[in-house]
ROLUM-579602 format. One record per residue (C-alpha): residue in one letter; x, z, y. Coordinates in steps of 0.001 Angstrom, whole numbers, padded with zeros to 6 digits, always signed. Layout:
N
aXZY
...
END
This chain:
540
x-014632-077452+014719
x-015768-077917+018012
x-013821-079032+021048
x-012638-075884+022721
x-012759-073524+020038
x-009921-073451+018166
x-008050-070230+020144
x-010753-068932+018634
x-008423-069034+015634
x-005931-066428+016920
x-007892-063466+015821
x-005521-063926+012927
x-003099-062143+014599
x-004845-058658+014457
x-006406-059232+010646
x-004654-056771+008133
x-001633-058246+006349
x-003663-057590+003331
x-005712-060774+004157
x-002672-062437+003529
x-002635-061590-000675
x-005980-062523-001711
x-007171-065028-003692
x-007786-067487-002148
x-005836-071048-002693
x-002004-070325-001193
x-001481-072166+002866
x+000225-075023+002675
x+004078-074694+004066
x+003870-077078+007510
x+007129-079255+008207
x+006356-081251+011756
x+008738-083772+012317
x+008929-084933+016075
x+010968-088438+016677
x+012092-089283+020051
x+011269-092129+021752
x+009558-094090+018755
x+007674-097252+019650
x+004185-097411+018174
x+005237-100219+015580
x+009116-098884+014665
x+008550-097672+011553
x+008293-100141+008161
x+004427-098778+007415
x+003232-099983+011175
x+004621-103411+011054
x+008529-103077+011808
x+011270-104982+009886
x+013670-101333+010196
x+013564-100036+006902
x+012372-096652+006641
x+010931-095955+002950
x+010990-092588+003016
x+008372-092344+005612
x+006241-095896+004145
x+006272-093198+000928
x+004822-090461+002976
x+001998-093079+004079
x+001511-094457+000973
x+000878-091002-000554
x-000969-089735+002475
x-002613-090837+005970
x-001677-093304+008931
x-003562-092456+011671
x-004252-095771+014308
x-005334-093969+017222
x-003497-091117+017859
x-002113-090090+021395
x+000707-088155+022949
x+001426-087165+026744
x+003989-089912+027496
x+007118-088519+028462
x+009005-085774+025660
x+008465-082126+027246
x+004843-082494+028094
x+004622-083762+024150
x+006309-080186+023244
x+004573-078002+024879
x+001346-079823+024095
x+002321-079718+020283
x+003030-076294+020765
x+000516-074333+022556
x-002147-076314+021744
x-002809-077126+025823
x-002105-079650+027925
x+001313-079017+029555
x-000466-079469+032798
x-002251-076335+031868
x+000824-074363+030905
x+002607-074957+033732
x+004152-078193+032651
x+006776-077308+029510
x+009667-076815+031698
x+008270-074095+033795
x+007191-070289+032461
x+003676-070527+030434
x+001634-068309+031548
x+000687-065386+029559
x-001730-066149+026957
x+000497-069863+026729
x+001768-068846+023652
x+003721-071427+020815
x+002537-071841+017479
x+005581-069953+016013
x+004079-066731+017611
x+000591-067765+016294
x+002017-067964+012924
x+004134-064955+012811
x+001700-062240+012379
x-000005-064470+009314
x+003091-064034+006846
x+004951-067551+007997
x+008498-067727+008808
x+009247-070313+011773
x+012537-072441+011775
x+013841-075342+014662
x+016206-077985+014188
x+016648-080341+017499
x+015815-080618+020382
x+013960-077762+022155
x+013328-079157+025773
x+010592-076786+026838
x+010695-073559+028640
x+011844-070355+027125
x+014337-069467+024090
x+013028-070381+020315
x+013854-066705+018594
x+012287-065779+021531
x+008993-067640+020965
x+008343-066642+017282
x+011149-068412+015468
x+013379-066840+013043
x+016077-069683+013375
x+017015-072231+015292
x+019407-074846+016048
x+018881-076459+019467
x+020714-079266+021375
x+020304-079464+024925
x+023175-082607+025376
x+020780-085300+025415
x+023588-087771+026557
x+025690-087626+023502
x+024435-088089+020050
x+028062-087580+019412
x+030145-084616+020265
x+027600-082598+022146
x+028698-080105+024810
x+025561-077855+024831
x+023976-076839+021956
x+023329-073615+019682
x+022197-071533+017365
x+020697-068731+017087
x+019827-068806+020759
x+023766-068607+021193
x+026137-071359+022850
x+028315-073012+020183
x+031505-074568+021157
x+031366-078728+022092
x+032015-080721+019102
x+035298-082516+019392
x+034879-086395+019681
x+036702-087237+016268
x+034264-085267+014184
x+031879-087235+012101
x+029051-085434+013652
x+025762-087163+014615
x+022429-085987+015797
x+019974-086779+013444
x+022106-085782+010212
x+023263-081961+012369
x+019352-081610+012367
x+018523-082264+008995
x+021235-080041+007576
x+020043-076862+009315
x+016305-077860+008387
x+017966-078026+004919
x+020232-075076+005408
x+016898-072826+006297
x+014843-074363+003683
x+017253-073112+001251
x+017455-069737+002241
x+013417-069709+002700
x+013692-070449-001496
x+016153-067791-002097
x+014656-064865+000239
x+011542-065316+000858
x+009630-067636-001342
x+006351-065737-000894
x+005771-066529+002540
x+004987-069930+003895
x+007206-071628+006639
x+006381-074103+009448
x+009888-076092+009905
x+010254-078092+013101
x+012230-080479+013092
x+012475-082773+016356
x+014708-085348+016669
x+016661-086787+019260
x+017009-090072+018026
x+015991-092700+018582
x+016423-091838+022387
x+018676-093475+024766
x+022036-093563+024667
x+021809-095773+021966
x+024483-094037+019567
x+024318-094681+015681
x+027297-094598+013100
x+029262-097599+012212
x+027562-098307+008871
x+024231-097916+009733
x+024620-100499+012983
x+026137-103027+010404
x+022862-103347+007925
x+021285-104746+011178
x+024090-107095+012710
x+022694-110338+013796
x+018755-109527+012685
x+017616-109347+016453
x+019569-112980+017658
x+016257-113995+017267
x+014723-112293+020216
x+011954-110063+021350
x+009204-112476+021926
x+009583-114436+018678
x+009662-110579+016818
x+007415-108897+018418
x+005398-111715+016838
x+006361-110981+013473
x+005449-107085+013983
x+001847-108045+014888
x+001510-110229+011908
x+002349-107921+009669
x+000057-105239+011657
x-002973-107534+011581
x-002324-107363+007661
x-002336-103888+007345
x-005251-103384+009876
x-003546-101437+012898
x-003497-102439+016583
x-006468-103505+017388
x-007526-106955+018053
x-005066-108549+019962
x-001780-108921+021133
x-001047-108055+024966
x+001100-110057+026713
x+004251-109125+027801
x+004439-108217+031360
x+007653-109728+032341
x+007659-108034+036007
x+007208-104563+034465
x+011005-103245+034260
x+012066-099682+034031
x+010053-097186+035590
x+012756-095177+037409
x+014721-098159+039360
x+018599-097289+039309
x+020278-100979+040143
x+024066-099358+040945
x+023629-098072+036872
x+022390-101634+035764
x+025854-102905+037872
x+027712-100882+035581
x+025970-102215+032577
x+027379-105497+032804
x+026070-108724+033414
x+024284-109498+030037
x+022141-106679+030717
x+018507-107379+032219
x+015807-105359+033418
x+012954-107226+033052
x+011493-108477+029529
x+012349-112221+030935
x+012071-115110+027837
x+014207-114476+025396
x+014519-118455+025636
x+015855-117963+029494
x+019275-115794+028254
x+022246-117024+028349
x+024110-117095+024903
x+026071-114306+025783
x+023009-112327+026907
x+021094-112830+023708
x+023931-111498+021697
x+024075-108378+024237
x+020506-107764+023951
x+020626-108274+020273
x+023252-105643+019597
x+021783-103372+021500
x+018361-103727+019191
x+020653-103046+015669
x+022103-099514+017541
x+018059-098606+017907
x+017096-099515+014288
x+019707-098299+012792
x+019095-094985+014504
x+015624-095072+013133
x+017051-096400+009743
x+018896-092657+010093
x+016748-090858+010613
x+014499-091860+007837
x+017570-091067+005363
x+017761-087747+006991
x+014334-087497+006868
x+014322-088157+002944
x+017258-085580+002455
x+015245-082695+003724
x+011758-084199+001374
x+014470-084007-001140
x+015245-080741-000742
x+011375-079397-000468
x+011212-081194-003985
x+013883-079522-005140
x+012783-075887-004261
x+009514-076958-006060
x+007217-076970-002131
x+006564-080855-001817
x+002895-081012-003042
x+002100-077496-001039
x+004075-078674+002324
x+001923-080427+004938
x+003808-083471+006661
x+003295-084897+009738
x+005411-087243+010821
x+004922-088655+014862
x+006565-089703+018291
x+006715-087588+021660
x+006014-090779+023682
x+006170-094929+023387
x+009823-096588+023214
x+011267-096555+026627
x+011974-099258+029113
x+014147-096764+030827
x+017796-097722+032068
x+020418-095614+033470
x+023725-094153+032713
x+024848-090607+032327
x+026938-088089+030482
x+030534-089910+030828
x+028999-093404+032063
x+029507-096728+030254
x+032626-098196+028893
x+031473-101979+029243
x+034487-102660+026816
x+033262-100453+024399
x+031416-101589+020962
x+027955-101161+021232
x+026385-098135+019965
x+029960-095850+019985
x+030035-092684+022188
x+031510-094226+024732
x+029056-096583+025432
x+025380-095781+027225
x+023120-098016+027061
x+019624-098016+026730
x+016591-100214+024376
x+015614-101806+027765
x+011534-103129+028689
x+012323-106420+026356
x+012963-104456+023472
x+010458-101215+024425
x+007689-104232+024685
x+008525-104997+020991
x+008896-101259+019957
x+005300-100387+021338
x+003552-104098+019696
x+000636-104773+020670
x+000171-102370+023638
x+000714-102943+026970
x+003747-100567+029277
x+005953-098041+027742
x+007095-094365+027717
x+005621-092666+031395
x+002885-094829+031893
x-000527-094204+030629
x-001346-097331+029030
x-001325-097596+025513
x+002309-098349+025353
x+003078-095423+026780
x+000486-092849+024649
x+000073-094617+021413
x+002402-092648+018567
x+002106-093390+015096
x+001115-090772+012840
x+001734-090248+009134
x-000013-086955+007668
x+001186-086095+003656
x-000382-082954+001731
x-000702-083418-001827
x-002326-080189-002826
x-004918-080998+000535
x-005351-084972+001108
x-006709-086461-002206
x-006493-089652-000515
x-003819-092266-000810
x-002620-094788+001400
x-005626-094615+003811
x-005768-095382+007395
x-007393-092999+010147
x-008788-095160+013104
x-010487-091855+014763
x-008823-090873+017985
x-006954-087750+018146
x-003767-086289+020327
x-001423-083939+020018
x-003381-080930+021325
x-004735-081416+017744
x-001917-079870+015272
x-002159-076108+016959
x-005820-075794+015791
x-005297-077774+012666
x-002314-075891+011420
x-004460-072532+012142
x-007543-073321+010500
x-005530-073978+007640
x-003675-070880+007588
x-007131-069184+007711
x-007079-067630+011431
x-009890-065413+012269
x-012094-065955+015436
x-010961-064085+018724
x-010674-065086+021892
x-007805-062608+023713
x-004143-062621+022772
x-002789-058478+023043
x-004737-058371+026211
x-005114-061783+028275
x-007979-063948+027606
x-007667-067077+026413
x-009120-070126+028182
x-010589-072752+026140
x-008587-075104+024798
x-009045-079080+024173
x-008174-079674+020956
x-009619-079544+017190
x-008603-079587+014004
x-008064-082360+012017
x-008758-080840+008426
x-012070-082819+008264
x-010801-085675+008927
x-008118-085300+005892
x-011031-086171+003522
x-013045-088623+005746
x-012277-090761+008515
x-014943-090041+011827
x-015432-086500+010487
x-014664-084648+013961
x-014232-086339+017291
x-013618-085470+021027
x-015751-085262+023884
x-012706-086876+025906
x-008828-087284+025884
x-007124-086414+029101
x-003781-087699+030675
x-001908-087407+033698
x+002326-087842+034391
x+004211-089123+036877
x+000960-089920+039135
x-000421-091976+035863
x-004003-091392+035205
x-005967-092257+032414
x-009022-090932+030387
x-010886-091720+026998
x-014776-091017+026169
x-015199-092498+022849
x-014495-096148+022834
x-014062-096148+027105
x-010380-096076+029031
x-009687-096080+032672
x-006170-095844+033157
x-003917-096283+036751
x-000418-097120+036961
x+000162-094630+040062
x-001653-092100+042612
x-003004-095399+044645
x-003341-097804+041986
x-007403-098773+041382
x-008576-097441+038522
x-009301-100213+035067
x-011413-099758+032704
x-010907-101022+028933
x-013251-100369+025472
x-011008-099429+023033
x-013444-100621+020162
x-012795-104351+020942
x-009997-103965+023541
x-007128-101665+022472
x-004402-103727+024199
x-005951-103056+027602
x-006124-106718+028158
x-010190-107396+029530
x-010147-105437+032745
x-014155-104072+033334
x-013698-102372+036169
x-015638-104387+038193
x-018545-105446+036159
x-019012-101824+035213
x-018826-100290+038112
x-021358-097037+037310
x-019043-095972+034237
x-015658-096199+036312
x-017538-094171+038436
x-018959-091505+035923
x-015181-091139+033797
x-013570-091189+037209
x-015422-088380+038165
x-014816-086689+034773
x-010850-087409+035424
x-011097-085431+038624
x-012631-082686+037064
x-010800-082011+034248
x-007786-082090+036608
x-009136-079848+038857
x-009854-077416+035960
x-006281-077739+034417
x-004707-077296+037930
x-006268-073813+038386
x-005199-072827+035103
x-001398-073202+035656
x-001853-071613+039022
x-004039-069117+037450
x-001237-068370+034714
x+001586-068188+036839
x+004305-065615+036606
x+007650-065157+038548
x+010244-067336+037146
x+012182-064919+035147
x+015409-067194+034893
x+016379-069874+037132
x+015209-073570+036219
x+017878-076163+036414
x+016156-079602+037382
x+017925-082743+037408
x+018055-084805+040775
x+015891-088031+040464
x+019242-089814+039568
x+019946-088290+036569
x+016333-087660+034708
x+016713-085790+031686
x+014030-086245+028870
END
C-alpha cells in the first residue's frame, strides 16, 4: 500500500454489514498495548537484564521490529496511533481534531468490532464518545497509587483511598480482562480491538513492595558499566545499529526545575555524571531508584501475561494480533508533583516522587543518543514486538525496515478488509502518511516510506531512507546522520554533505508547512474548555 492511501480504507464504513459474514478467513481480534515511557532497550528481548518473559514469548513467537519510531512525548504518540495522522495535523492530541480526525475505534465500529480502553487516555475528547464501548481511563498521572481522577464509563469514580492495594498497571489489566470476558460471553462473533495503555513505567517511580525487592542491589553497579552490558547483549541479538553513542554527560533534563531537584535531596543528580564520580551514598540513591523502574516494567509484563492468559483461555490467542510498543524513549525528566516528595520516604512508595533521571534514561534508550522530547534516536526509537499466529508464519524474526506509529491505523484496516473511499459522512479526507505493515509480516523490506516526519517542542528531524537531519531546538543547525551505518547519530555529515542537508531541509519545511494548514484547516470551536498545565507542572 502506498504512502498516503490508506484513508482510502474507510469506505468500510458504508459497505453492507453483510460483507461482514462471508467467507472469507475471520479478522484477527487486535489488542495494542501502549507502555509509557519505555526506553528502547527495557525489555529482556532488546538487551535489558528486567525480566519480562511474557513479552521475550511474544517475540519469540512473532516479530521485533529495529527501526520503528514514535513522536517523542505521550499525547502526540496517541493521537498518532489513533487517527492515523500526525498530531501536528490533528490539532496536536490535546486540542479538538478536526472533523474528518477520526480514532480508529470509530473506524472499526461500523465493520462489526467492539472497542474497549484500559489506561491512560491523554488525548482530546471522551473514549465512548470516540467509538468505544468501554473504558476505564486514569487521568492522575502523579499517583500510581490511590488516584484522584479516574473513570469509567466516561464517569468520575471516587479517589482510591491510600491503604488500598491498588496499583496502575494491575487496575488496567483487570478491566482489559474484565471486558475480554464479557466479549466471550456476549458477543463472541464479533472481533474486538482492546487498548490497553499503560502508565507505567512513567515517572513517579511507584511499584509494590515485592516487585522493588527482586531488583534490590542489581543497579549498585551503575549506569555506565550497564548500559555496557545492554549493548552486548544487543550486538548479539543484532539490534542497535553499529555502535554505541556516548553518553552526553551535559545533557540533563529537558525542562530545568532546580527548586524540585532541592527537594529531591542531595544524592540526586541531573546530569548522567560517572557513575565512578558518586559519592557512596549517591550510588545507592541512584541505584534504588533504577529497581522502582524495573520492577515497574517487571509488572507490567505479569499484567501483561494475565490478560494473554485470559485471550488463551477464551480460545482468541492464535486469532488476536499483538503489538506490543512505547509512546516515547525513557525520560530524563525531573520534577515533583501531585503531593511532592517525602525525602524520608522509601523509594518507590506513594509518598515519594522521583523520577529515572538522564543517567538512567541514557541506559534505558542504549545505544541512542537523548531521550523522551528530543528528536534524536533516544527520544523516537520504541521497540516493537508484533504476535499473530493465524497471520505471521514467522518466528522469532527481526524487522530492520523503518516504520512509525502512523502505521497501525492503516495496518489494522487493511486487515479488517476496509473498502476504498476517500470522505468520512461528508468531509474529505486528506491524505494520510502512513501504510500498512501487513507485507512486511511475511518479509522484511516489503513496503517502505517516502519519508518519516517529526517535530515537538521546537525539535526537528526527518528520515529519507537511510538519511537523518535532526535539531535539538528552533535555532539549533541542522545534522545530518545515515542510519544504514550510523544509527547512534554519532558521525555528524552536515558539513561534507552540504547539497542533501539542503534538499531534506527543504523537504522538512514543506511537510510542515503542509501539516500546519491542515490543523488550521480542521479547526473547530473548542467545544469544552482545555485545562493546560503551567510550564511548572508538565503533565505527560
Amino acid at each position: 500500500m502506498k504512502a498516503g492511501s490508506f484513508f482510502t480504507t474507510i469506505a468500510l464504513l458504508l459497505a453492507p454489514l453483510a460483507a461482514l459474514h462471508s467467507a472469507e478467513p475471520p479478522r484477527p481480534n487486535v489488542l495494542l498495548i501502549l507502555s509509557d515511557d519505555l526506553g528502547y532497550s527495557d525489555l529482556g528481548c532488546y538487551g535489558s537484564e528486567i525480566s519480562t518473559p511474557n513479552l521475550d514469548a511474544l517475540a519469540k513467537d512473532g516479530l521485533r521490529f529495529t527501526q520503528f519510531y514514535n513522536t517523542a512525548r505521550c499525547w502526540p504518540s496517541r493521537a498518532a496511533i489513533l487517527t492515523g495522522y500526525y498530531a501536528q495535523a490533528v490539532c496536536g492530541g490535546l486540542a479538538p481534531r478536526p472533523p474528518w480526525g477520526r480514532l480508529l475505534s470509530e473506524m472499526l465500529r461500523p465493520l462489526g468490532y467492539r472497542s474497549y480502553h484500559s489506561g491512560k487516555w491523554h488525548i482530546y475528547g471522551k473514549p465512548l464518545q470516540n467509538g468505544f464501548d468501554h473504558s476505564y481511563r486514569i487521568e492522575d498521572y502523579d499517583r500510581h497509587f490511590g488516584p484522584r481522577n479516574h473513570s469509567e464509563e466516561d464517569m468520575p469514580l471516587p479517589p482510591v483511598a491510600k491503604d488500598t492495594a491498588y496499583y496502575s498497571s494491575t487496575a488496567f489489566a483487570d478491566h482489559a480482562i474484565k471486558c475480554l470476558r464479557e466479549h466471550a460471553e456476549k458477543y463472541s462473533a464479533q472481533p474486538f480491538f482492546s487498548y490497553l495503555a499503560f502508565t507505567a513505567p512513567h515517572f513517579p517511580l511507584h511499584a509494590p513492595p515485592e516487585d522493588i525487592a527482586r531488583y534490590k542491589d542489581k543497579y549498585l553497579r551503575g549506569w555506565d558499566a550497564m548500559r555496557e552490558d545492554r549493548w552486548q547483549r544487543m550486538q548479539a541479538m543484532g539490534i542497535g545499529g553499529s555502535a554505541l553513542s556516548p553518553i552526553e554527560r551535559e545533557i540533563g533534563p529537558p525542562y530545568d526545575f532546580p527548586a524540585a531537584i532541592g527537594r529531591l535531596g542531595p544524592n540526586e543528580v541531573n546530569r548522567p555524571r560517572p557513575w565512578n564520580e558518586l559519592s557512596e551514598p549517591q550510588r545507592e540513591f541512584q541505584a534504588a531508584k533504577m529497581a522502582v523502574h524495573a520492577a515497574m516494567v517487571d509488572r507490567m509484563d505479569r499484567e501483561i501475561g494475565r490478560v494473554l492468559e485470559q485471550l488463551r483461555a477464551m480460545g482468541a490467542m492464535e486469532n488476536t494480533l499483538i503489538f506490543f510498543l512505547s509512546d516515547n524513549g525513557a525520560s530524563a525528566e525531573m520534577m515533583t508533583r501531585g503531593e511532592g516528595h517525602d525525602p524520608n520516604a522509601e523509594c518507590g512508595t506513594g509518598a515519594t516522587f522521583l523520577s529515572l533521571g538522564p543517567g538512567w534514561s541514557s541506559m534505558a534508550n542504549t545505544p541512542f543518543r537523548r531521550h523522551k522530547i528530543w528528536v534524536h534516536e533516544g527520544g523516537i526509537s520504541t521497540p516493537l514486538i508484533v504476535h499473530w499466529p493465524r497471520g505471521i508464519k514467522a518466528h522469532g524474526e527481526l524487522r530492520t525496515t523503518p516504520g512509525h506509529i502512523i502505521d497501525f491505523v492503516p495496518t489494522i484496516l487493511d486487515l479488517a478488509g476496509a473498502k476504498p473511499s476517500d470522505s468520512w459522512n461528508g468531509p474529505p479526507l486528506p491524505p494520510a502518511p502512513g501504510i500498512s505493515l501487513v507485507p512486511l509480516f511475511a518479509k522484511d523490506g516489503a513496503v517502505t516510506h517516502a519519508s518519516l516526519w517529526w517535530k515537538h517542542e521546537r525539535n526537528r528531524a526527518l528520515r529519507v531512507g537511510d538519511w537523518k537531519i535532526v535539531a535539538a531546538g528552533e535555532t539549533s543547525p541542522w545534522e545530518l546522520y545515515n542510519m544504514s551505518t550510523d544509527r547512534s547519530e554519532t558521525k555528524n555529515l552536515a558539513e561534507t554533505m552540504p547539497e542533501k542537508l539542503r534538499e531534506m531541509a527543504a523537504e522538512w519545511t514543506r511537510q510542515t508547512e503542509e501539516y500546519n494548514a491542515l490543523a488550521a484547516k480542521g479547526a473547530r470551536p473548542l467545544t469544552a474548555p482545555i485545562s493546560q498545565p503551567p510550564p511548572s507542572q508538565k503533565t505527560d
